[in-house]
C-alpha positions in Angstrom: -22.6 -7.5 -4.0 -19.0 -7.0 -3.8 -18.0 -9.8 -5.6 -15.0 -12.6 -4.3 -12.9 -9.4 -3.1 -14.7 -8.1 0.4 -12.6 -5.1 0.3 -11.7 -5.9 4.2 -8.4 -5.8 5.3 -7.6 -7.0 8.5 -5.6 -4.3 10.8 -3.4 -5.6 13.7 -2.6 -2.4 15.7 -4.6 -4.1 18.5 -4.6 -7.6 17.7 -3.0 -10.2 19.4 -2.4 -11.6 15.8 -3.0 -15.5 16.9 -2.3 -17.8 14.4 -6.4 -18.8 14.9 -7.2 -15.7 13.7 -4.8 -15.5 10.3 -6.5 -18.8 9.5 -10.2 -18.2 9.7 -9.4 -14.8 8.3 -7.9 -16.9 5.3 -10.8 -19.3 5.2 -13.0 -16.3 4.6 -11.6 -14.8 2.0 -9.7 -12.3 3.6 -6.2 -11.7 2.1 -4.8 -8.7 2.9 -3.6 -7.6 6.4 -2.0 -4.1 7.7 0.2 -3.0 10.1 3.1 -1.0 11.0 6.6 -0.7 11.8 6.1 1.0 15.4 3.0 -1.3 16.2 3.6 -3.4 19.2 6.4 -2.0 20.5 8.4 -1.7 17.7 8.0 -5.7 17.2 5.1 -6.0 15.1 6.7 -7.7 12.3 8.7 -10.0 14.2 5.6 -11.1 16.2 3.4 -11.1 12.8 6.3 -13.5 11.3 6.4 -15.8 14.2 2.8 -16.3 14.4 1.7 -16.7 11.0 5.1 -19.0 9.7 3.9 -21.1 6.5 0.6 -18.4 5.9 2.6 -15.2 5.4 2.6 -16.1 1.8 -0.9 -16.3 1.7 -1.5 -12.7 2.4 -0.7 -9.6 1.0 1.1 -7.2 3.5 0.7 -3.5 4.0 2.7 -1.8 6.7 3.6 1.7 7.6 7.2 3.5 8.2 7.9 6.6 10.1 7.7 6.3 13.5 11.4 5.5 15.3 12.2 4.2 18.5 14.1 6.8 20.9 15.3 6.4 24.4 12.7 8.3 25.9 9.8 6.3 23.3 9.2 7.0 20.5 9.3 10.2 17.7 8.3 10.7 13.6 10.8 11.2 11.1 10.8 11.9 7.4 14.6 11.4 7.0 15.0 8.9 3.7 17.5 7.2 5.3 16.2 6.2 8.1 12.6 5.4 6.1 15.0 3.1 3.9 16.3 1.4 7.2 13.1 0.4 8.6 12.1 -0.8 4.7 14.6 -2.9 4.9 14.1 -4.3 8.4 10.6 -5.1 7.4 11.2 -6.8 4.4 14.1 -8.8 6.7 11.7 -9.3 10.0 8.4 -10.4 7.3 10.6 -12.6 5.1 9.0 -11.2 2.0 8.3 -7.9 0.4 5.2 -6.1 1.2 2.6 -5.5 -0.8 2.3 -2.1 0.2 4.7 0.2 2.4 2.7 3.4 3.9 4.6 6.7 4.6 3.5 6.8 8.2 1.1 10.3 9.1 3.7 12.3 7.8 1.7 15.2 9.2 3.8 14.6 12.7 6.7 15.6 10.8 4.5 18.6 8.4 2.3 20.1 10.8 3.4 24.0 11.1 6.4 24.1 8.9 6.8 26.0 5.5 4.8 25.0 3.0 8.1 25.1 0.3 10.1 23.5 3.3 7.3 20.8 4.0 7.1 20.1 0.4 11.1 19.2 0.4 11.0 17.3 3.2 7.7 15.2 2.0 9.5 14.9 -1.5 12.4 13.6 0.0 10.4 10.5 1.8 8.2 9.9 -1.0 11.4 9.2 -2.6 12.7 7.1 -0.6 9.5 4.9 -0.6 9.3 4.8 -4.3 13.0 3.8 -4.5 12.6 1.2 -2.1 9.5 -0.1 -4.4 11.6 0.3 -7.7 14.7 -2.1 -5.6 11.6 -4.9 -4.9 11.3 -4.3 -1.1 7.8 -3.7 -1.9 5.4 -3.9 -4.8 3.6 -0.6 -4.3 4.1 2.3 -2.1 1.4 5.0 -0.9 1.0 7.5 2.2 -1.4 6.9 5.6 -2.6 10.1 6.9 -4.7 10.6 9.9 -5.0 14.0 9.6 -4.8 15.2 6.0 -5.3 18.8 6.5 -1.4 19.8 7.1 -0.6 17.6 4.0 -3.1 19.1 1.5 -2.0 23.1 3.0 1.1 22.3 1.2 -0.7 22.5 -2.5 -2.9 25.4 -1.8 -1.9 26.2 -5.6 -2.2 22.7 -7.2 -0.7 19.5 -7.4 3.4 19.7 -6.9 4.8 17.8 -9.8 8.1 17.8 -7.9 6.1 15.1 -5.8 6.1 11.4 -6.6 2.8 10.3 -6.4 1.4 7.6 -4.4 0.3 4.6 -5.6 -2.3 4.1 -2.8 -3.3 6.7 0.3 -5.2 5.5 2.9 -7.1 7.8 5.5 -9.9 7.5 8.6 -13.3 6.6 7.2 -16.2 6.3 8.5 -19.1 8.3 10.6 -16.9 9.8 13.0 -14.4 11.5 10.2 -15.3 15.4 10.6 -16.4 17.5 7.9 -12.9 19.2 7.3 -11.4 15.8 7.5 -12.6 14.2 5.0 -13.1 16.9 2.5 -9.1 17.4 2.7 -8.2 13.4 2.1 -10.9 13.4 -0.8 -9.1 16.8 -1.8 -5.9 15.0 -1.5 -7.0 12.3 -3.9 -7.8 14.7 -6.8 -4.4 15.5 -6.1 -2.9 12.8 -6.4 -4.9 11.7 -9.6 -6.0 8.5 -7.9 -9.1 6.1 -8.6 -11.1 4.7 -6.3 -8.9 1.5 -6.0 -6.0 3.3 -4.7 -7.7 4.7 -2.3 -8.0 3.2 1.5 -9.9 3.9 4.2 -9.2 2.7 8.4 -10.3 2.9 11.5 -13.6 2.8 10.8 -15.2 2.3 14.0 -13.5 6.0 15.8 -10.9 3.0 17.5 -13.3 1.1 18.8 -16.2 -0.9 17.7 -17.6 -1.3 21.4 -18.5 2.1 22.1 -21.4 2.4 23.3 -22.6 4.4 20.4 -22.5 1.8 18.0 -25.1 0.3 19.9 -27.4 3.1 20.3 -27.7 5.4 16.9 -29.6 3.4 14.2 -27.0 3.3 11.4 -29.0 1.6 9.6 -30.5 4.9 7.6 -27.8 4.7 5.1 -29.1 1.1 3.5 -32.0 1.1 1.6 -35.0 -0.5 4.1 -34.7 -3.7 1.8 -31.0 -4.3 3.0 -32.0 -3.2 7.0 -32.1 -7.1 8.6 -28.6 -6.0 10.0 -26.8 -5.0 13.5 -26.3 -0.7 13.7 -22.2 -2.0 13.6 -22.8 -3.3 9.6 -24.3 -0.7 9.0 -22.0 1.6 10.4 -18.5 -0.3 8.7 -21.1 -0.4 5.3 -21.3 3.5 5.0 -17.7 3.5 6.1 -16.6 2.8 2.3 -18.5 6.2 1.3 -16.9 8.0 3.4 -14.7 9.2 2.0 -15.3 6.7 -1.1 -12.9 4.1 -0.8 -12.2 0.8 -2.3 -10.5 -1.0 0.8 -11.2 -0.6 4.7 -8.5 -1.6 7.1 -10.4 -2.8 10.6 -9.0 -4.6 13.5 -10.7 -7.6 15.6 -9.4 -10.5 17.5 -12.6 -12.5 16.9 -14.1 -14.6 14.1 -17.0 -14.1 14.9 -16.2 -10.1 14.2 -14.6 -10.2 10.6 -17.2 -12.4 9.5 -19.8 -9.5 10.6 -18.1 -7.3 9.0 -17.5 -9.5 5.9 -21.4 -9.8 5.4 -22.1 -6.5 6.1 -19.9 -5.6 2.8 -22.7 -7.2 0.6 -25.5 -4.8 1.8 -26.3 -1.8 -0.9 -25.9 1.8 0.7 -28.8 4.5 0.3 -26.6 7.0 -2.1 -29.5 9.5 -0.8 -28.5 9.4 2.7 -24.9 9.7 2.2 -25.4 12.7 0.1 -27.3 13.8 2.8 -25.4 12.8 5.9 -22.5 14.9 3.4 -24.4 18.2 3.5 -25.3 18.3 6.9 -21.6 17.5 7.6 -20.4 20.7 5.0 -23.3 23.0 7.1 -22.0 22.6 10.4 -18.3 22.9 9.1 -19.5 26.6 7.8 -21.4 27.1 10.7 -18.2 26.8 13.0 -15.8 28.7 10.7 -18.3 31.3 10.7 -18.4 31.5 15.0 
């Protein structure tokens, strides 16, 4: 059992975010929501205000800075002053200080630069994001990473101490993180001296929970056969906390019905055997195509 706190938050980088939804979410314990300064065309917050009015209090907020608006779209930026900007227009558009405020897949920015030049630039943000936290424009702050390999090339040594730490990172989890994916976030974690609360997982489902796959591979081999009475999709967002291990999975759904599948399938037990399997096989075939 996972006690009163499901460890679900509910994600809105797809959802609608109807006022319906914030409430049954509420009523079933859920009290933590995420989403992003770029999400919905650069309005999510206004919308997310709007919609939710008197039960914005109720939850607690995470959201993400580093992507900008441009002419032509949209582009990623590590510049502190413009990270400090869109801080503040959050805290401004919500009302109230976030819980959490993510440093946005700063790999956009990272990928391919100097590792002593990357480490400046990520300093620099970091920085900016625990400053903001310090002024009360949020209570924590942490980092998002989709991709975690370009971050973690920039301590090949060890830990930077240079570095403010993150209170939180949050990274994919789930069956369809690859084998160098997730070694690299849980890499990054030992980094960062984290424990297991402050560390997040998303996107559990590969972006979508109707693929057909969901449907199709029995998931259900990573609960013990006592705890198997449940849909392949439970089973699948069940494991999804193991891997990596995380204490909190972000997930996105427009329907009740959804979170509250998801919500039960939080109390099933997971076949520690099976992970540790599902684990090697992962670490084989990751040898096997460095070795090609």
């Amino acid at each position: 059992m996972r006690g009163t706190d499901s460890g679900v938050v509910l994600g809105l980088y797809r959802s609608r975010c109807k006022r319906r939804l914030l409430e049954d979410a509420l009523s079933l314990g859920v009290r933590k929501i995420d989403t992003s300064y770029n999400y919905h065309g650069f309005r999510a917050h206004e919308i997310l205000s709007k919609r939710a009015g008197d039960l914005l209090g109720d939850f607690d907020i995470s959201t993400k800075v580093g992507f900008f608006r441009t002419s032509n779209g949209f582009e990623h930026s590590l510049s502190p002053s413009r990270l400090r900007q869109a801080v503040e227009e959050a805290v401004e558009q919500l009302g109230i200080p976030p819980a959490v405020i993510f440093l946005h897949n700063p790999e956009h920015t990272l990928t391919g630069l100097n590792p002593a030049y990357g480490q400046a630039l990520l300093a620099a943000a970091c920085t900016s994001l625990e400053e903001a936290a310090s002024d009360g424009l949020c209570q924590s702050w942490g980092i998002a990473s989709w991709n975690p390999i370009p971050l973690l090339r920039l301590f090949t040594d060890r830990y930077n101490s240079t570095l403010p730490a993150p209170k939180i990172l949050m990274l994919r989890s789930g069956l369809t993180v690859n084998a160098a994916t997730l070694a690299a976030g849980e890499a990054l974690t030992q980094n960062f001296a984290l424990t297991p609360e402050a560390r997040w997982g998303m996107s559990p489902f590969g972006g979508s929970s109707t693929d057909p796959i969901w449907h199709q591979i029995d998931t259900r081999i990573f609960l013990p056969p006592s705890e198997r009475d449940c849909s392949y999709l439970q089973a699948a967002f069940r494991v999804s906390f193991h891997l990596p291990n995380v204490s909190r999975v972000a997930v996105g759904t427009d329907r009740t019905d959804h979170l509250h599948e998801l919500l039960a399938a939080t109390e099933r037990s997971v076949n520690a055997a099976a992970v540790t399997r599902y684990r090697h096989l992962l670490s084989k075939r990751k040898t096997r195509n460095l070795s090609q």
